[in-house]
Structure formats: structure tokens, C-alpha cells
SETIDO-318614 format. One record per residue (C-alpha): x, y, z; residue in one letter. Coordinates in steps of 0.25 Angstrom, whole numbers, plus 2048, in hexadecimal, padded with zeros to 3 digits. Example, Ala and Ser with C-alpha at 12.3 -4.5 7.8 and 13.67 -1.06 7.14 Angstrom:
residues 2
8317EE81FA
8377FC81DS
This chain:
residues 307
850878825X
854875817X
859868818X
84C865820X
846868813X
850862809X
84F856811X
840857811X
84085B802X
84984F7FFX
83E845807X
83484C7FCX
83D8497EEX
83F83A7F4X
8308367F5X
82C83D7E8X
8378347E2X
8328297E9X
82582B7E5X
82882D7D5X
82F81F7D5X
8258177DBX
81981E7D4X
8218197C8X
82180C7CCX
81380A7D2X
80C8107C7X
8138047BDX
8107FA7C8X
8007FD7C8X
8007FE7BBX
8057F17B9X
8147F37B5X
81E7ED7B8X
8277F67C5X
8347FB7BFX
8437F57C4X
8488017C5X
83F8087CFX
8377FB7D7X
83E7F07DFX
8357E47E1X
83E7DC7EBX
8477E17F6X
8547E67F1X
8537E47E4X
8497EB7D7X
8417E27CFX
8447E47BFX
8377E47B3X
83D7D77B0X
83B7D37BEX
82D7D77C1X
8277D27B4X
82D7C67B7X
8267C57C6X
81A7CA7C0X
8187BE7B5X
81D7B37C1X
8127B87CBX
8087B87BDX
80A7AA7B9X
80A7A67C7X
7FD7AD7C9X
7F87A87BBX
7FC7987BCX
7F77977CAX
7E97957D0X
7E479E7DAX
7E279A7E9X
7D87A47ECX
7CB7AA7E4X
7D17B77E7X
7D97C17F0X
7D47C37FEX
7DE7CB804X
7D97D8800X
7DB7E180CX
7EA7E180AX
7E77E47FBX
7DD7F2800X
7E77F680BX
7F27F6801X
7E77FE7F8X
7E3808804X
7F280B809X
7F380F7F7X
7E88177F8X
7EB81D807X
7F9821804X
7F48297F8X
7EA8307FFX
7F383380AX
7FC83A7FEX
7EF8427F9X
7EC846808X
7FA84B80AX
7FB8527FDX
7EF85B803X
7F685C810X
802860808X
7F986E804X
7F6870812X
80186B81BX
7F9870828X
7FB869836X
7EF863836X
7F085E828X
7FC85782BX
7F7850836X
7EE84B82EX
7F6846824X
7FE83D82FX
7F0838833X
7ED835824X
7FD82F821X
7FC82682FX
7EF82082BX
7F781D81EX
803818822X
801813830X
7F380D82EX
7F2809821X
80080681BX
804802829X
7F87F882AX
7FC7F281DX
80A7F081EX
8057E982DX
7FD7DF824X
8097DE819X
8147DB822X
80D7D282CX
8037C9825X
8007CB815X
8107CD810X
8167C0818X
8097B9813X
80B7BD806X
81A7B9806X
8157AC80BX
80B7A9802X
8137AF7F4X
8217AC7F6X
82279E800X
8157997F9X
81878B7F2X
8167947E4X
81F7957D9X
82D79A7DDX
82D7A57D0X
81F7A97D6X
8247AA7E4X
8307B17DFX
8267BA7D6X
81E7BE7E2X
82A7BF7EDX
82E7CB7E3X
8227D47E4X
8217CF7F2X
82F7D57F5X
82B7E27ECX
8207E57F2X
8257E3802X
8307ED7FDX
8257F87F8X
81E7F4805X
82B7F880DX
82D806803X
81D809804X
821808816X
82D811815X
82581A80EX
818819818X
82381E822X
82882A81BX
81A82F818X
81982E828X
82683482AX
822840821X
816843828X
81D843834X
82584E82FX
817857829X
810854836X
81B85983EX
818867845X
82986A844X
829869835X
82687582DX
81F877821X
828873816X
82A86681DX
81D86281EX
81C865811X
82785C80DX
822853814X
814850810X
81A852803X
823846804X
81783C80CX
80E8417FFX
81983A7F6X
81B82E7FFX
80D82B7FFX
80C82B7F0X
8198217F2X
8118197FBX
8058187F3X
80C8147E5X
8148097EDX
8088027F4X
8018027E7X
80E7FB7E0X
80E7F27EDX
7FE7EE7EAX
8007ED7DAX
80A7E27DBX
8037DC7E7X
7F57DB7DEX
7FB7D67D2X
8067CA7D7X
8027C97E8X
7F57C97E7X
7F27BF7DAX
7FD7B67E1X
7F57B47EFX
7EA7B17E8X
7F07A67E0X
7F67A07EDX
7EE7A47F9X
7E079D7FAX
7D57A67FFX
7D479F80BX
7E17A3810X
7E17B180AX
7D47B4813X
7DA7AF81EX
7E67B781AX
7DD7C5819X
7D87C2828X
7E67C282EX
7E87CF829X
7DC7D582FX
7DF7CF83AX
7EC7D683BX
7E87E3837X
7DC7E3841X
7D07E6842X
7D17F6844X
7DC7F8839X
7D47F182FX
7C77F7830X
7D080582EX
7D77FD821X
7C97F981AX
7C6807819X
7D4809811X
7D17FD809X
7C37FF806X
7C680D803X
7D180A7F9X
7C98007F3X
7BE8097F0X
7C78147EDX
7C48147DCX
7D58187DCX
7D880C7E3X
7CD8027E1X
7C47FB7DAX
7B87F57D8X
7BE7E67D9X
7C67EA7E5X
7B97F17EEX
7B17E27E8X
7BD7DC7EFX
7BA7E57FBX
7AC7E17FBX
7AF7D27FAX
7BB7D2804X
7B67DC810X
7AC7D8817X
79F7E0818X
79F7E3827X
7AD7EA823X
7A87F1817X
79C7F781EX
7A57FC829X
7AF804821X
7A6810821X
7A6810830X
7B380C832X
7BA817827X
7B2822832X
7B881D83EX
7C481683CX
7C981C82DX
7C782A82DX
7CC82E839X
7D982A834X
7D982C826X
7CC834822X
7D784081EX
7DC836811X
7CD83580CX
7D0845808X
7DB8407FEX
């Protein structure tokens, strides 16, 4: 029994670690700072210096800067508010388990594996679907093997490769939230292990939180300005078809109540972003939300609008 909790105390000190670092360097990257070599590697296997990013930073600006735009603006918002809505969801599911964490009752626990599964096997699940399949290979495509400047493609491979790695850490850490709620569901584990284990999901979705926003900071200020510049409009709709197409009709009805939500969430939004909603959702949709939140959305995640 006590190396069940040494063990168990050990998984706690490691995610509070894991947190405390990240936080570090999330907080800089929203902020507009430049990451820190010495925590942060932007490509696979090896870390990124200050030197290095500023000088990634003023490529992808002059490029941005001497270039016309192909398209009048971005149209490929989904992927921007899903990205927003698994931000705000993962922080909500931290709030909702710091709760549970005062009242580790059966029933509440259950609940807080309904609330971690729309999370992570819906909404996180539904975006990295989308990323893997369709918008990363496309993006690679259209910002590395472009007939664009080789410093710029060189420029954009590295945040590419940075955040395809974060991607990676954010999906290893969707796992272990799982894997701890296994462990507090479990009728075998007593109290102190459930404990423990809400304790440590409650960290890891502060991790995942703070890494999926760095992940969207970088992709706002370089990926996004960079489509535009190469990508005509034409083909960026067309583009934003195909991915509802592959998320299907069902999952994306559940998705727009995430997006708009988070949009509309004054912590996460703005008035810009819900104009944006307004011009690029159509209005059938937009009317449909209410309904849809009722009988698709809160069935599965009405315990998370208690955060």
C-alpha cells in the first residue's frame, strides 16, 4: 500500500512539474515573446534558441510584408474555433474536477469521466481527426512545397515542426487524463487514490490547456497570415468544405456549439471573432444552436457549464 501511494504521489509531483514549465512558456508565447531555448523545442529533436525564433519570426514577416495577399481574408475558421473550444473545454473540465476534488462521491466521479470523454474523445479526438487527415498535410503542402522563397519555407517548416510536436505532447497528455480517470472511477481504488488521481488529471488539464493555446498563438501569428498570402479564397472555401465533410454532419453540429460558445465566451472571444462567426456560419446553423445544444450538447457536456 505504500508504494501504491509513492507511486501515485510521484505521478502528482511530475504533472505539477509539467505544468509549472509549460505555463512558463505559454504565458510568453501569448504575450507575444519570444519561447525560451532552454525549455521549448520547435522541431523534432532538437531546441530552438532566441536567436533562432527571432530569426524565423522576421523571415515569415518580411515574407508576409513583401508579398500580396491571394485571398481577402481567412476562411477557415472552424479549425481556428475548435482549436479555441478544446482551450476553453480543457479548462473547464479542470474547474469541473477541482469541484469533484471536494466531493469525490461515486456519482460525481462518474460524472467527471462523462465530462473528460466529451473532452478528450470528442472534441480533442475530432480535431486531431481533422489535423492529421486533411488541414496539416495540406498545410505542409501549401507552406513548405509551394514555389515560395526557400528562407520562407524553411521559416514556416520550423513552426510547422514545433507545433506537430506540441500536437503530439498535448495527445499523450489527453491520454493520461484518461488514464487517471480510469484509476478515480474505479470502484477497487480507495479514497486516497482517487484523490490522487483527480489531483493529477486537474494538473494535466491545465497542461493541456496552456499547450493548445501556445499551439494557436503561433498558428495565428505565422500559419494563418501565411495562407492567406498563398492560398486564393476560392480554394480555401473549397478547402473548408472537405473538412466538414469529413467530420460529418452529426459531429459538427455538436462542434458549433463549442465554437460558438468559445467565441462568445468574453475570456475567449471577441467581438471581431463572433462578426467572423456571423459572416462565416450560415444562418440556418446559427438559429439551430439553441436546439441543437438541448439535445445533442448537454446530454454529454451539460455538467462543464457548471465550471
Amino acid at each position: 500500500m505504500r508504494l501504491i501511494k509513492l507511486i501515485a504521489f510521484t505521478r502528482l509531483i511530475y504533472a505539477a512539474h509539467a505544468a509549472e514549465n509549460w505555463l512558463s512558456n505559454a504565458k510568453q508565447l501569448v504575450a507575444g515573446n519570444p519561447i525560451q531555448s532552454s525549455t521549448t523545442c520547435q522541431k523534432e529533436g532538437s531546441c530552438v534558441n532566441d536567436e533562432t525564433f527571432d530569426a524565423v519570426e522576421s523571415t515569415i514577416h518580411t515574407f508576409l510584408s513583401s508579398n500580396p495577399s491571394k485571398a481577402d481574408k481567412f476562411y477557415i475558421q472552424g479549425w481556428r474555433w475548435h482549436t479555441l473550444s478544446l482551450i476553453r473545454d480543457s479548462r473547464r473540465l479542470q474547474v469541473y474536477a477541482t469541484g469533484v476534488l471536494k466531493d469525490l462521491t461515486q456519482d460525481k466521479l462518474d460524472s467527471l469521466q462523462k465530462a473528460a470523454d466529451h473532452v478528450i474523445n470528442f472534441n480533442l479526438k475530432g480535431l486531431q481527426r481533422i489535423e492529421n487527415d486533411v488541414f496539416f498535410p495540406w498545410l505542409r503542402e501549401k507552406l513548405i512545397s509551394e514555389d515560395i522563397d526557400s528562407d520562407a519555407k524553411e521559416a514556416f517548416q520550423i513552426v510547422i515542426d514545433g507545433v506537430d510536436r506540441d500536437r503530439k505532447e498535448v495527445a499523450e497528455i489527453a491520454s493520461s487524463i484518461m488514464a487517471e480517470i480510469k484509476i478515480a472511477t474505479d470502484i477497487k481504488s480507495d479514497a486516497y487514490t482517487k484523490e490522487i488521481a483527480t489531483a493529477v488529471l486537474i494538473k494535466n488539464c491545465h497542461l493541456l490547456s496552456s499547450i493548445t493555446e501556445s499551439i494557436m498563438t503561433r498558428e495565428d501569428r505565422f500559419l494563418v497570415p501565411g495562407l492567406m498570402k498563398i492560398v486564393p479564397s476560392k480554394e480555401q472555401k473549397s478547402f473548408n468544405n472537405k473538412i466538414l465533410r469529413n467530420l460529418g454532419i452529426f459531429e459538427s453540429r455538436k462542434h458549433l456549439i463549442g465554437m460558438h460558445d468559445a467565441v462568445h465566451d468574453s475570456l475567449y472571444g471577441n467581438e471581431e471573432e463572433e462578426a467572423l462567426f456571423v459572416q462565416q456560419i450560415p444562418s440556418v446553423a446559427r438559429y439551430m444552436i439553441s436546439r441543437w445544444r438541448r439535445t445533442l450538447y448537454e446530454p454529454a457536456a451539460g455538467m462543464l457549464d457548471e465550471s
